[in-house]
N, C-alpha and C positions, 0 to 999 in steps of 0.2 A: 745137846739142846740148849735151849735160853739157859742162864743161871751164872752163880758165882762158882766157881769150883775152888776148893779152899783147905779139903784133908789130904788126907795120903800123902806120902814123896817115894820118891826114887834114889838109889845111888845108882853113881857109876864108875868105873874103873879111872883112876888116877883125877882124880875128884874131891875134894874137902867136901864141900857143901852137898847135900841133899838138892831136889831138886821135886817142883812138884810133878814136873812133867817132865819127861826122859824120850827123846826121840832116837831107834840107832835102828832104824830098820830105813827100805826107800821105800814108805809110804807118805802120804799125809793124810795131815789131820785136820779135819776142816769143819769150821761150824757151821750149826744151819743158817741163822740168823744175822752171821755178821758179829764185827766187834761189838758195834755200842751195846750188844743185848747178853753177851757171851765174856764171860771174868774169868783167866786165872790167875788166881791170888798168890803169894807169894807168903813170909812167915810173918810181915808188918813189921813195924817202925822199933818198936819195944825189943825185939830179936837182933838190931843191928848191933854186929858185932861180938854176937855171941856163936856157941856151938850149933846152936838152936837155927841160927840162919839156916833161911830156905830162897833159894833163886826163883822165879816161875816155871823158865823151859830150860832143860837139855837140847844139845842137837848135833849129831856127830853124819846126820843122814838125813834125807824123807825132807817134808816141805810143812809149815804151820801156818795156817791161814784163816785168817778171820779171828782173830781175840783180840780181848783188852790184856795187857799184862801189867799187872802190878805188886811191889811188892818189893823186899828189900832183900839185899847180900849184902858182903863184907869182902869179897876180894874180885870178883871178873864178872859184868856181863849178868847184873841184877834181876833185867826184865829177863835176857836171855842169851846162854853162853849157847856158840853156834862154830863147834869146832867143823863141822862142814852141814849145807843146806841153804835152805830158803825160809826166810819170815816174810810170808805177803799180807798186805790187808789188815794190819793189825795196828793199835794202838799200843804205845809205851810210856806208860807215866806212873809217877811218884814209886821209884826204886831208887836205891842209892847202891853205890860200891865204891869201892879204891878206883879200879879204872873199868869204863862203861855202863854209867849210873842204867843206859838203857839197854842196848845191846851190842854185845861184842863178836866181831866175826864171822863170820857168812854173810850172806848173801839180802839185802833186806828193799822190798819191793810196794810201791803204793802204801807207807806205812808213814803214820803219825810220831815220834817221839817228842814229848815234852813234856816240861818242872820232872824232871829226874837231877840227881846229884851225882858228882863223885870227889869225891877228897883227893885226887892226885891227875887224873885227866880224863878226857873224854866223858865228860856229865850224858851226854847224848848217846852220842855213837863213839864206839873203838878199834879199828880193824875192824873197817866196814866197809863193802863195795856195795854204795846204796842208789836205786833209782826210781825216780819221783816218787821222791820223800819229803816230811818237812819234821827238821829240827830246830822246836824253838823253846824260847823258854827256860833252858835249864840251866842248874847253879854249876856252875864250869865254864869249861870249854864244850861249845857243840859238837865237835869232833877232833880223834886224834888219826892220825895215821889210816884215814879213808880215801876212795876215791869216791865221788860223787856227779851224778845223771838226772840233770832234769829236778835237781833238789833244791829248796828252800833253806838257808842255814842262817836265822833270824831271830834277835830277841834273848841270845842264849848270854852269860856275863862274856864271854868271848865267841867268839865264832870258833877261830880255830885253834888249839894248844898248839904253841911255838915251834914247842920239841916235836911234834907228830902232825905239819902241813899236809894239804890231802896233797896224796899223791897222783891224783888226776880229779880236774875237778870239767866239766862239760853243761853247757847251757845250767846253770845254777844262779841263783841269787843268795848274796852273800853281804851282812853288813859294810864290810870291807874284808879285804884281801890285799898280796901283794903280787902283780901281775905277771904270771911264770910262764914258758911255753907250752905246759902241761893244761893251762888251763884257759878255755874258750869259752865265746860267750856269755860270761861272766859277767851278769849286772849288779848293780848294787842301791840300795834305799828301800823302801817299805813297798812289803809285797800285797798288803793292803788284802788281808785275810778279815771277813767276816765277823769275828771275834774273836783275837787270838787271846784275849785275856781270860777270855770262859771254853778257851779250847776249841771253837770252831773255826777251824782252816781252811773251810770254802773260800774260793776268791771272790773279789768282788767285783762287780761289770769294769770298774777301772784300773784292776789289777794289770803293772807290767808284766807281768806271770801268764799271762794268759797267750797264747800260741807262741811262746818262746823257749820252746824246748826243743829237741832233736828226736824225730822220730827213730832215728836207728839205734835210739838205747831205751826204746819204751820194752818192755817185758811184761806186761800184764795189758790184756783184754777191756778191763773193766778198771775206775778206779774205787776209793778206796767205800765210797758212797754206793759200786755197782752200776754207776753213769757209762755211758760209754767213755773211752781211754782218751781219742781222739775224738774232738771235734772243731770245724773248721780244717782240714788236711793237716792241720800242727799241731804237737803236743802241747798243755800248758807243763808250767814247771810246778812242781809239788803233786801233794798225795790226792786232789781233787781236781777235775775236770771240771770246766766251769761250762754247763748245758747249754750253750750258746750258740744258738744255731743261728749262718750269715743268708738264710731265705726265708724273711721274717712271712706270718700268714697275713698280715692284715697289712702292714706299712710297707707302700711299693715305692714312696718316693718322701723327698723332704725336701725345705728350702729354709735357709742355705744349703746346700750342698755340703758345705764345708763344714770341719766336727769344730774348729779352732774358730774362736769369733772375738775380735777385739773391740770395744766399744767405749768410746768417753764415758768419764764419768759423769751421771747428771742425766744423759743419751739415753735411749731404750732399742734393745733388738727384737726383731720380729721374726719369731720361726714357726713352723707351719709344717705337721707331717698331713697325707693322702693319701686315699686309696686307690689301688690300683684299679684304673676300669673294667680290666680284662678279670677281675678275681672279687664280682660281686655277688659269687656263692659265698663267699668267704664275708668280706665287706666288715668295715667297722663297727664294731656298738658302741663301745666309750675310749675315750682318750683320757687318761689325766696326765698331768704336769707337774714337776718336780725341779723343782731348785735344791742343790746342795740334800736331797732324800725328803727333805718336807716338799709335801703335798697344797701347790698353789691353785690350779683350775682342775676343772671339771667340766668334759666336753661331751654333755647326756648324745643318746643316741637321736639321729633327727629323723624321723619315720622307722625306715626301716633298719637303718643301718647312718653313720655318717660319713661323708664323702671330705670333709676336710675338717681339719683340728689347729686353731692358729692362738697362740701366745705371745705376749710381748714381757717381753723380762725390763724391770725400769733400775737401773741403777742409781738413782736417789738414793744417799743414805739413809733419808728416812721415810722410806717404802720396806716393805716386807720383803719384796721380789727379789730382790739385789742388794749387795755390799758395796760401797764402791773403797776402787783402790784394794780388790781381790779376784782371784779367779774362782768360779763358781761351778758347775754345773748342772747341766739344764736334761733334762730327761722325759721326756716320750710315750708312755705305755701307751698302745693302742690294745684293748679287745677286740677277736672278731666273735661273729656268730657263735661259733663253736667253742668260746671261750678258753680260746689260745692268747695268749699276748706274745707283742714283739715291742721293741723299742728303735726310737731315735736319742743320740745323743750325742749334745755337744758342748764343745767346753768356753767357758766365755770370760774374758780377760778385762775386767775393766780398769781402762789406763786411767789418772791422773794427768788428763790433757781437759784444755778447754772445749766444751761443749759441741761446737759447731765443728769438730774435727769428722771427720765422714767415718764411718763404718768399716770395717773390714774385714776379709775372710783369710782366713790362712790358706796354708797349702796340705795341712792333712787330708787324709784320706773320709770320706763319711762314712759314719758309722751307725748302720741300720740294722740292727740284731732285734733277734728271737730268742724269746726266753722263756718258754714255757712252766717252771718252774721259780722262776721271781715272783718275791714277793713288793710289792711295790711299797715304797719309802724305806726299801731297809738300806 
């Protein structure tokens, strides 16, 4: 159930450390609640390096799913040594070791590792075959000698240790890399997580991450929040699913069309989301408007519902609405009735041209998502 778990250890055969947790049977172990509510602790900070170290988990079998692990070792695999099995669903943070500050070996699926150490490689992961995962954060190398699926590997003092490149790396986002046959779809620059500083790894509506994974190496149902795994027919890359659903309830249509908008500076663009006429069980109640996540207009409900929501973004620099000489973006929320929200969103570029230069649209695709679980301006 909920709680810290923090007494007791385990030995096991051909093993120094203790361990608080010993898996060698093929069961798992699974919590009620999930990680964020469910600890187990390891021997703490003051123990590294001594007799007294205590790792979190063993694993030679069986499957562990849903914890926090934390806690410290002195030589393999601190959150969790995984001579064979599965870690799904699980958080890994603040452990430290010689190599695999977080976890080393097996198998490790929909899971978090970050701010874990290791004094010689692999801070993150070590001999790890991991998928939609994200390791960020930690004082090392984020991985040594892994192959990686659908993972984030971001934010770590290295991405990857020299001596131990992954050995297959597949739809992942990676600081940088150096480009091998092993490894596909391969992006790189900021995966634009939620808060990675305070540990939230949800993606964010603008996240590259988002349906750029490979569904044939997803492994888990649900991610690591319990969201569905897939949404939109494509996986996102890392340990969260971003709820975004492409049949928003309220927003049937938008103008422009287009998600890219370029506009003079000085100029103003005019976008305008609608409701669908055929879905006015549904129907809108309010629309707000968002620049850059600040909240600009407010489009109260007109009777019973509203049938159109229109904005003009002014790019004067000294207006609120716009920067000029940056790209911004513009966002959407529509409520309907039932108080579902969906969004419009597009991204608006304003050039350093003279004024009277005409408007333009790109060639992206638009982008009119549902998101039942945004919170707006975040």
């Amino acid at each position: 159930t909920n709680g810290v778990y923090n007494v007791g250890s385990a030995a096991v055969p051909d093993c120094l450390l203790r361990n608080r947790v010993a898996i060698m049977r093929a069961i798992t172990v699974k919590s009620v609640n999930g990680a964020s509510v469910t600890v187990i602790e390891g021997s703490g900070a003051d123990k590294f390096g001594t007799a007294a170290a205590l790792r979190c988990v063993y694993m030679s079998r069986g499957v562990l799913d849903g914890f926090t692990l934390q806690g410290v070792s002195d030589v393999l695999g601190a959150g969790a040594y995984v001579a064979d099995g599965t870690v799904i669903h699980c958080i890994v943070t603040n452990n430290a070791a010689l190599f695999g500050g977080g976890v080393a070996g097996g198998r490790l699926v929909g899971s978090v590792v970050w701010a874990n150490r290791a004094r010689m490689g692999g801070a993150g992961l070590c001999d790890v075959s991991a998928h939609n995962c994200v390791v960020a954060g930690n004082e090392g190398s984020g991985s040594v000698g892994c192959s990686l699926y659908n993972s984030v590997i971001w934010g770590n003092t290295t991405p990857f240790d020299e001596g131990g490149l992954p050995l297959e790396m597949v739809h992942c986002l990676a600081d940088t890399y150096t480009p091998r046959d092993e490894y596909v779809g391969v992006i790189t620059g900021d995966p634009r997580f939620a808060d990675a500083a305070g540990g939230d790894f949800r993606l964010r509506f603008d996240s590259p991450c988002r349906d750029a994974g490979d569904n044939a190496y997803v492994l888990d149902a649900a991610d690591l929040a319990g969201g569905a795994r897939i949404i939109n027919g494509t996986v996102d890359m890392g340990a969260y699913e971003s709820q975004v659903v492409s049949l928003p309830p309220a927003v049937a249509g938008l103008s422009p069309t287009n998600a890219l908008i370029t506009v003079s500076e000085g100029a103003s663009a005019a976008m305008a989301v609608f409701e669908d006429p055929d879905a006015a069980a549904r129907g809108m109640s309010n629309v707000a408007w968002f620049v850059d996540g600040a909240l600009r207009q407010t489009t109260p409900a007109v009777g019973t519902n509203a049938v159109l929501s229109a904005f003009t973004l002014k790019t004067d620099s000294s207006t609120v609405q716009g920067v000029a000489s940056q790209e911004c973006v513009v966002r959407a929320v529509a409520l309907d009735r039932q108080g579902l929200s969906s969004s419009a969103v597009w991204t608006v570029r304003v050039a350093n041209v003279p004024v009277s230069q005409t408007v333009t649209f790109g060639a992206l695709p638009a982008k009119v998502i549902g998101d039942a679980d945004f919170a707006p301006g975040a």
